[in-house]
N, C-alpha and C positions, 0 to 999 in steps of 0.2 A: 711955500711953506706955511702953516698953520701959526697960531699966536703960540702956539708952546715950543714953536724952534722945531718940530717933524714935520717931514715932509707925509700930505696927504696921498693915500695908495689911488691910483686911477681905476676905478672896475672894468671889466671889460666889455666890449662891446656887444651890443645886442646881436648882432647877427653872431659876433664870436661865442656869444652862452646859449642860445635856443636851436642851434641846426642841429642836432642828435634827437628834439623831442617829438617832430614830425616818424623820424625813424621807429624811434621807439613804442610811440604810440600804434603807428602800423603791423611792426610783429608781435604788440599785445593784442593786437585788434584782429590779427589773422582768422586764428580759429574760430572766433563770433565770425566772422562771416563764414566760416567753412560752414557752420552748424545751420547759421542760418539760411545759409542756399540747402540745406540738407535738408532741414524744414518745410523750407519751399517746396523742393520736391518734392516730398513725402505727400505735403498737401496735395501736390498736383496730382500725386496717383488716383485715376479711378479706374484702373483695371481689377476685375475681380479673382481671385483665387480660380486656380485650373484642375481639374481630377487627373492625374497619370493612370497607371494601372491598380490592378489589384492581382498579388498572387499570393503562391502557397507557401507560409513559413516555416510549420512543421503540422504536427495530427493537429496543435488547437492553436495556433496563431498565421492571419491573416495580415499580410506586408501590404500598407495602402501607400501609394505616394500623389505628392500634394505641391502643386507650384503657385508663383505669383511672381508676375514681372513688377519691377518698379519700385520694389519695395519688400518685406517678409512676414510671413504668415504670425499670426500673433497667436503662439503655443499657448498660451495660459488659458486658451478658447477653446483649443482643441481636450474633450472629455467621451470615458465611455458612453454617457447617453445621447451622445452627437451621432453614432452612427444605427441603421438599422439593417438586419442580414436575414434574405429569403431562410436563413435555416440557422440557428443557432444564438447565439446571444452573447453580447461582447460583455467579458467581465471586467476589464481594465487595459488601460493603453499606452503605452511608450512610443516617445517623438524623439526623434534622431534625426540630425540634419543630413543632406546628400547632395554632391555634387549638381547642379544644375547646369547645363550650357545655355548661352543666353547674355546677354546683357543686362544687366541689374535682374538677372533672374534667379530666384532663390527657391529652394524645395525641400521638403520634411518628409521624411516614412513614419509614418504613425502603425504601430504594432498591436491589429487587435486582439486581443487576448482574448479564445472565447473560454468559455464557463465547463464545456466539453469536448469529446470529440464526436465529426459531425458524419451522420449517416448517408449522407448526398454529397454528388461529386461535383456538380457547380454550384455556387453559393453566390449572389448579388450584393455588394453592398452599397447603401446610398444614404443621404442623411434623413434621420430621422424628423419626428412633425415637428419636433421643438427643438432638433440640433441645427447649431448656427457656429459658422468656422469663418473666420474672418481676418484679413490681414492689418497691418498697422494704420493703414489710412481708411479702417473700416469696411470694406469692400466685401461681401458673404462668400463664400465657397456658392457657383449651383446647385441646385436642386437638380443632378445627374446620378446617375451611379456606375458603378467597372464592377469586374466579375470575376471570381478567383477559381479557378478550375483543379479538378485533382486533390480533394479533399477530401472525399467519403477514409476514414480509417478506421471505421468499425466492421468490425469479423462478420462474418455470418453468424446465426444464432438460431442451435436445434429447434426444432418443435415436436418433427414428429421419426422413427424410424419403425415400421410394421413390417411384418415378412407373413401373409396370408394365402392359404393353399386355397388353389386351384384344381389342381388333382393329384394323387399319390406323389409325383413325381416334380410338378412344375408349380410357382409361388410368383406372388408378386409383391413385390419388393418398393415401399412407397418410403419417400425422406423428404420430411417436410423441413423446410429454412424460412427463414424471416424474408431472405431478399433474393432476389436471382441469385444464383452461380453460375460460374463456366465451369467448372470441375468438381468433380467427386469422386470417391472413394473406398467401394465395399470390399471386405475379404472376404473370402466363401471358405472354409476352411472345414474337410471330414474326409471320407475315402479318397476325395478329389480335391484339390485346390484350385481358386480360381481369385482374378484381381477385377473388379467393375468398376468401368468410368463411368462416365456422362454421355457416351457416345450412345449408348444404350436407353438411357433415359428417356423421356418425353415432358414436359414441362407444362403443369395444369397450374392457371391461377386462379384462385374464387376467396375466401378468405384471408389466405396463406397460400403460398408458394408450395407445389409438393411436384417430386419427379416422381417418376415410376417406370416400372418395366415389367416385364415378365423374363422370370428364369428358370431352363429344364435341368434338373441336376443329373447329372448323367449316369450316376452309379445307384445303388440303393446304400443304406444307412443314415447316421445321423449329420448334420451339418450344423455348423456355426458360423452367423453370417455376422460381421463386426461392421459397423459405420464408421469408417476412421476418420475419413478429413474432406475439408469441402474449403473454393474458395471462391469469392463473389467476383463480377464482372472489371472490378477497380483491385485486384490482386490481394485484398483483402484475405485470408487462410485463417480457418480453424480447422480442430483435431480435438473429435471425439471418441469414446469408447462404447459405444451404444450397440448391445448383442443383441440378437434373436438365434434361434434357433428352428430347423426346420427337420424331419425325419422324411425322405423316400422309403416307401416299407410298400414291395407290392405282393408281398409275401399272404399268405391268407391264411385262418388258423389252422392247427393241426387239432383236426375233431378225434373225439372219441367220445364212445356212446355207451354207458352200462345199462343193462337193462336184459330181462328174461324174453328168449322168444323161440318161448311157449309157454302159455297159460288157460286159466278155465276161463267162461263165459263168469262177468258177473266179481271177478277175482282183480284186486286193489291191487295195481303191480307199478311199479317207480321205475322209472327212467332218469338218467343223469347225465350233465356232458361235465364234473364236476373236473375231470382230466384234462379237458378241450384245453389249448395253450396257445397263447400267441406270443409274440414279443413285443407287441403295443399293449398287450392286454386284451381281453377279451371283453368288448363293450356291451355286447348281447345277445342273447341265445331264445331262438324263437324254433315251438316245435307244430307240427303239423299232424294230427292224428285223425286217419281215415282222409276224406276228403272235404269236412267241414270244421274239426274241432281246430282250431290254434288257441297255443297258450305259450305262454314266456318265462322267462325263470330257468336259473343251474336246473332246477330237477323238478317232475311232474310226476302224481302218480294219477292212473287212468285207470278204468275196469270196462271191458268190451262185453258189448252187448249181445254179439253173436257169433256163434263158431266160425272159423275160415280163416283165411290168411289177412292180416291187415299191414298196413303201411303208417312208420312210424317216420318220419324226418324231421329231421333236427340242422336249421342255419345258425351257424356263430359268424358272427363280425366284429373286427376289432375297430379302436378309435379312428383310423383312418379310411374305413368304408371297406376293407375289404373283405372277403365272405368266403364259406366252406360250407358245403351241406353233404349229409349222411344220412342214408337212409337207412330202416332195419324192417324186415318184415318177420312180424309175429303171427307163430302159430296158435291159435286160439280154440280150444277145445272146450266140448260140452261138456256141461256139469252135470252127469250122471241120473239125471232127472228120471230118466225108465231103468235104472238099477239101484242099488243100495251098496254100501260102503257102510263096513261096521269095522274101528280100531279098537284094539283093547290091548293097552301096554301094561303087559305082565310086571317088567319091572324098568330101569331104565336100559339097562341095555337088551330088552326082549320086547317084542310087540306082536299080537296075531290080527291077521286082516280077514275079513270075509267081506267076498267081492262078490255083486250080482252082475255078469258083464251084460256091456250094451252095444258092443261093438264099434263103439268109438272109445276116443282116449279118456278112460277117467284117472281124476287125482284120490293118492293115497296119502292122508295128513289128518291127523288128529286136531282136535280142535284146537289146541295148543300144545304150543312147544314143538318136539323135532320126534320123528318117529322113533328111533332110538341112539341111545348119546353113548358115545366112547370115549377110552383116556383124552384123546387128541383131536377128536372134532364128533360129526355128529351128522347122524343121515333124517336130512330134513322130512322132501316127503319123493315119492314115487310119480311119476305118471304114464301111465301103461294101457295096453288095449287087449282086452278080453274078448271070448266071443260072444253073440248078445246071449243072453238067456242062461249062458256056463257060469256057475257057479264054484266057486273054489275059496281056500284058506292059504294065507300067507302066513308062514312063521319068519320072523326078522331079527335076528340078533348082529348086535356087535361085539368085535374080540379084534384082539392085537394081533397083525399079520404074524405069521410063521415061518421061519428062515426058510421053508423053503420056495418063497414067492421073491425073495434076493437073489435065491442060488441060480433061480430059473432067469428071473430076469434083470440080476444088475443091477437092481432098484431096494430104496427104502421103502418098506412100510410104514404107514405110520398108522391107518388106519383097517379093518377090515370089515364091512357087513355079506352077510350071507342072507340070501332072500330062496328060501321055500316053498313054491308053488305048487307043487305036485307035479301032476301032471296034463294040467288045464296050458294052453296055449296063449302064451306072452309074445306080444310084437312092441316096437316101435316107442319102447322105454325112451325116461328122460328123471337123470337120477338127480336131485340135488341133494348135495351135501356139503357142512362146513371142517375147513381143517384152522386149528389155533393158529396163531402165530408165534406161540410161545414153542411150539414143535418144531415150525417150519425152523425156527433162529436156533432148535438145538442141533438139526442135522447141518445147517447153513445154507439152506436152501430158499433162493427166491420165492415168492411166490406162483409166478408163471413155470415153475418149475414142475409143477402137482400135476399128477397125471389119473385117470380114474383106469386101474386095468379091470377087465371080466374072464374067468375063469371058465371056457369050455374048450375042452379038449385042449386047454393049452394058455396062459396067459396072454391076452390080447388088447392094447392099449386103445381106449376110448377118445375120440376127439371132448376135450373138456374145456370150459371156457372161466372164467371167472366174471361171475354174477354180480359182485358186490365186496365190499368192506366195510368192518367194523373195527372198533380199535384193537377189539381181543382176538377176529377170528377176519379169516377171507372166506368168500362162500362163492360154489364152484356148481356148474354145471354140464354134464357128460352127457349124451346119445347113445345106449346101447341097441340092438336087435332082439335084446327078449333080456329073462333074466336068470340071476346064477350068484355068486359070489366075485365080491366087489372088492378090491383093495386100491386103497390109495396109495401110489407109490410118487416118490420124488426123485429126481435123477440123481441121486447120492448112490455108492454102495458102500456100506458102513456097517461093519460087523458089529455088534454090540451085545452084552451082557443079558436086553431084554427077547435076542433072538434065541439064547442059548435057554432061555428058563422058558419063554414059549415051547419049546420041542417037548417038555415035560410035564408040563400045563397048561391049557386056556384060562383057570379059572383063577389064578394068580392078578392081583391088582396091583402089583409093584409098579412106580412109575416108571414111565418113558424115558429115561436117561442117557442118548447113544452118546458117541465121542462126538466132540465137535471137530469141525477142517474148519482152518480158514480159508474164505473164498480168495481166489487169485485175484490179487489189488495190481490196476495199470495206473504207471504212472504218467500224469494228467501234466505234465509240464511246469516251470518254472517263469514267472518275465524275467525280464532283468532289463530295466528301463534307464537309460544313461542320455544325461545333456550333449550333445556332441557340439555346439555351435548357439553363442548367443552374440548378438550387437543391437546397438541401439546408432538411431540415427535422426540428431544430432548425439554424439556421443560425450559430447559438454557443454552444461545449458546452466541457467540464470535460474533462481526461485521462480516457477510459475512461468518456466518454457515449459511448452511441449516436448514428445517424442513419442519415437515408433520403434520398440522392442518386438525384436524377432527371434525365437527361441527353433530350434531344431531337437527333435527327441529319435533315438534310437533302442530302439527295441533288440533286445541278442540273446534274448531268453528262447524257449521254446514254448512260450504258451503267451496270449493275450493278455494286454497288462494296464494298468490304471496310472499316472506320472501327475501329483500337482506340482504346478511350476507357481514358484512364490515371487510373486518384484517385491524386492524391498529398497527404499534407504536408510541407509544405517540400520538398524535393526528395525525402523517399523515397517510393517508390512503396508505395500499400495494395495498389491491385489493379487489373486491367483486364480488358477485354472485348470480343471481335469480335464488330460487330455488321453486319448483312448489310444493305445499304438500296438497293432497285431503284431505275431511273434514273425520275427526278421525282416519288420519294416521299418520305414521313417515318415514320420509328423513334422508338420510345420506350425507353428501360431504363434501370434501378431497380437501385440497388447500395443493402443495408443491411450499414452497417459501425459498430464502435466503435473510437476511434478508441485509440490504444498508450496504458495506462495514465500513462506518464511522458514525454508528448511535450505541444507546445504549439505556435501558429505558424499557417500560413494552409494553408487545408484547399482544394484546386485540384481543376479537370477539364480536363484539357490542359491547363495553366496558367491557366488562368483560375478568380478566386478564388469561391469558392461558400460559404466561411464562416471563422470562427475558432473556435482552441482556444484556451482562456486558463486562467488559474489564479489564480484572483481570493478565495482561500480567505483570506488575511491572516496566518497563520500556523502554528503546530502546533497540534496537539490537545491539549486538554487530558487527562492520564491520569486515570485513575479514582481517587479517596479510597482510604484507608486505612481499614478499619473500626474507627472509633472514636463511643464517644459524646459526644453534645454535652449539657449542663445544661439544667435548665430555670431560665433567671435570676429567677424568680418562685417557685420552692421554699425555703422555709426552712433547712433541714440537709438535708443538709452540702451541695450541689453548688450551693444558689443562692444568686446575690450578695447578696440579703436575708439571709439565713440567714449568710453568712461574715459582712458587717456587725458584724447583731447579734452575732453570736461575739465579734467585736474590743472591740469595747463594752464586754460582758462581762467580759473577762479585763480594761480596764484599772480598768472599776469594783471589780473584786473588790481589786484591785492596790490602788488611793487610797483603799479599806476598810479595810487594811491599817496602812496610814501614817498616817491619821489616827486609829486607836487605840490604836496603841503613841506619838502624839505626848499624848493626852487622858491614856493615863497615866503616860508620864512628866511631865505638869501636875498630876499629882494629883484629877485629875475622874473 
């Protein structure tokens, strides 16, 4: 007991108060050592970082993977200018861990993001001259590189498509692309249709890539040839709409020649092919006169230097080289040189001739104007053959035929000259004369319809040809046997008002006024053009997909017919096209179109719907990451959540190590 009477408490034994702090100390002590053998290791690694492969992530991202035994790759290293690529250019990068097998082996897919997409199908990737990838204990990635295959995803891209003749009939067909292809796609589309691959092709490289061939179009007409679509060796496809057109025409023009033949020695006479007609056009008209003059041009006029028959030809060719030629031979008569020729036109419709004959053809014409003029046309001049040395007088007048040149022969009058000879011997006449056209349209009579008759013993129709046109009048030319009274007749018979006042007069100038007929109108047909069949294929696309509209036309009319076919969406028009369909046939044609990047709505042909755009995408794109690294949550220190844990542990054991030995000694233990 103590001096105060209590009893002093005994403490307790040393071995009884310290055998828990050996314990205690060792499970505060655990994790330092777990860390620091992790450490150790870590140090001890000098193995360096391994390449895996490289493949394809999609058109613009390449998937690299990246190992390390012993330890893990340190992301905060890994950046876009660490890598460098045979073709393209990394824009930024994403590092995602990935299962490794292995013992302490760990591995990252790094995502290179490139900046496009790449036009080559294998692409290299290896580290750049200043990129350096390293793991935790410092060790570099090598200087190796892997290889990502099946990349190229850029289209082909036109350059050129030409369709250039060869002959009438066959063309060659060239289509130029940026890169190879394995397929193509022409449509031939006119009397025939037809579909061109690649098989046909032949494939030339010098600057650029071009195919070609040669094609016979098997019909004649027009064709349209379309370039629709092509696709490269890596399955890359585009779709164009790129036309040409090509015409088979082996047709040759259809000539015709105006011109007199027969004339004097010396006398300025025109020829014309101003009718010649082709269906390409007629490119140009080259004439041949005698056996040295050539000259060119619609119309020539020439004046022959000596009597006799001469040789006029005339070639026309149209734009596609093909050619017609006509020949005319003119009679050319002497210019009265050893006789005399004296006119004197009493009034206009009278004229007297005094003729010194020479026994060739001479011409009767005043120096001007027409020998004598009547209501309705007008007799130019004569040319006739006398005998030499006979001398004689021509009286010539004109007057309006007299009904009884209709009764005899069925025919209008319109005009009449009577030529007075005597009795001097006329051969081997050649009559020109003009008729209005203001006559010809009152009886309704064509022009080839003008007939020249001559009056002996009987009304008898002259071969007449027609010489010329003017806007007022057509001027005609007849071949008699000698000569007599002339009347112009037209194949109408038409009783009329000026035939009845004729029987009682000559000298009456009332105008020409018969009935008019109308000429028998045939009727020339109707088209009648109807869509029968349209699709599109794809028949539902995105803004700025393609497609290949196919339209079908039927023709059910009776006559040749003209059909545009409109693509629209929504009401704006893509495009359209005249397409030609004879009477009771069917046409095909092929529009490849894509359709406006930022449109959407119902895709029509003439109104009628043949597909949808829509945009069925759901929202925005997602942008590309940020380059940053991600942990690996199974690393010890410092980045994985095992390792942070353990750390926390640590510090608070070390912490309650603390406190409970500054509490032991202030107890005195």
């Amino acid at each position: 007991m103590s001096a105060t009477g209590h009893a002093r408490e005994t403490p307790p034994s040393a071995g009884r108060r310290r055998w828990w702090l050996p314990l205690l100390a060792a499970l505060l002590l655990l994790p330092l050592l777990i860390a620091v053998a992790s450490g150790t290791a870590a140090a001890e690694d000098t193995e360096p970082p391994e390449w895996g492969n490289a493949t394809r992530g999609n058109a613009t991202t390449i998937e690299v993977s990246l190992y390390d035994d012993g330890g893990s790759l340190d992301t905060g290293t890994i950046q876009a200018a660490d890598f460098e690529l045979t073709a393209g250019r990394v824009e930024n990068v994403s590092v995602a861990s990935i299962n490794a097998s292995g013992a302490n082996r760990t591995g990252v897919r790094v995502s290179l993001l490139l900046d496009k997409k790449l036009d080559t199908d294998n692409v290299t990737v290896s580290l750049s001259d200043t990129g350096s990838i390293t793991d935790q204990a410092g060790n570099e990635l090598p200087r190796e590189s892997v290889t990502a295959t099946r990349m190229d995803s850029v289209v082909p891209k036109y350059q050129s498509f030409e369709v250039s003749r060869i002959n009438s009939s066959t063309a060659r067909i060239s289509v130029g692309i940026h890169e190879p292809i394995q397929q193509l796609r022409v449509s031939v589309g006119g009397p025939s249709i037809d579909t061109l691959n690649i098989s046909g092709f032949t494939e030339r490289t010098s600057n650029s890539i071009t195919y070609t061939r040669t094609y016979t179009f098997p019909e004649e007409g027009e064709y349209s040839l379309l370039l629709m679509s092509v696709t490269d060796k890596n399955g890359n496809g585009n779709s164009f709409s790129r036309q040409q057109t090509f015409v088979y025409d082996d047709s040759a023009p259809n000539v015709t020649v105006t011109g007199p033949e027969n004339t004097t020695v010396g006398e300025s006479v025109t020829f014309s092919a101003a009718e010649t007609t082709d269906d390409q056009g007629v490119e140009s008209v080259r004439w041949q006169v005698g056996s040295n003059t050539i000259l060119t041009g619609e119309n020539i006029t020439v004046a022959f230097a000596s009597p006799g028959s001469h040789e006029v030809t005339m070639t026309a060719a149209d734009s596609l080289g093909n050619t017609a030629t006509v020949t005319r031979i003119v009679s050319v008569m002497g210019n009265g040189t050893n006789g005399n020729i004296t006119v004197r036109q009493l009034n206009a419709t009278t004229a007297s001739v005094s003729v010194n004959g020479t026994g060739q053809t001479q011409r009767i014409q005043p120096p001007q104007g027409a020998l004598v003029t009547g209501q309705n046309g007008t007799l130019e001049r004569l040319a006739v053959s006398f005998p030499r040395n006979e001398s004689t007088t021509l009286t010539i007048n004109s007057r309006r035929p007299g009904p009884a040149f209709a009764a005899a022969t069925g025919h209008t009058g319109v005009s009449q000259f009577d030529v007075d000879h005597g009795s001097a011997q006329a051969k081997d006449a050649t009559v020109t004369f003009t008729v209005d056209r203001d006559a010809l349209a009152a009886v309704g009579a064509e022009p080839d319809a003008v007939a020249l008759y001559r009056n002996n013993d009987g009304w008898t129709p002259l071969a007449t040809d027609i010489a010329g046109r003017s806007e007022s009048h057509i001027v005609y030319r007849a071949d008699s046997p000698g000569l007599s009274t002339f009347v112009v007749g037209v194949d109408q018979t038409i009783v009329t008002d000026m035939d009845a006042e004729a029987a009682t007069t000559d000298s009456e100038t009332s105008p020409f006024e018969p009935e008019t007929t109308e000429p028998p109108s045939e009727d020339p047909g109707q088209p009648d053009i109807v869509v029968t069949n349209t699709t599109a294929a794809p028949s539902t696309l995105g803004p700025g997909d393609p497609t290949v509209i196919t339209v079908e036309l039927e023709n059910r009319g009776t006559a040749s017919g003209d059909h545009n076919v409109i693509v629209a969406l929504n009401t704006s028009i893509l495009t359209t096209r005249t397409v030609t369909v004879p009477a009771g046939e069917m046409r095909t044609t092929e529009f490849a179109r894509s359709v406006p990047e930022n449109r959407t709505g119902e895709l029509t042909v003439d109104g009628q719907r043949v597909g949808n755009v829509t945009d069925d995408s759901g929202g925005l794109p997602i942008p590309a990451l940020p380059s940053i690294g991600v942990p690996n949550p199974l690393s010890l220190w410092p980045d994985g959540i095992v390792g942070t844990v353990l750390g926390g542990l640590l510090g608070v054991a070390v912490g309650l190590y603390g406190v409970l030995k500054a509490l032991a000694i202030y107890l005195g233990y």
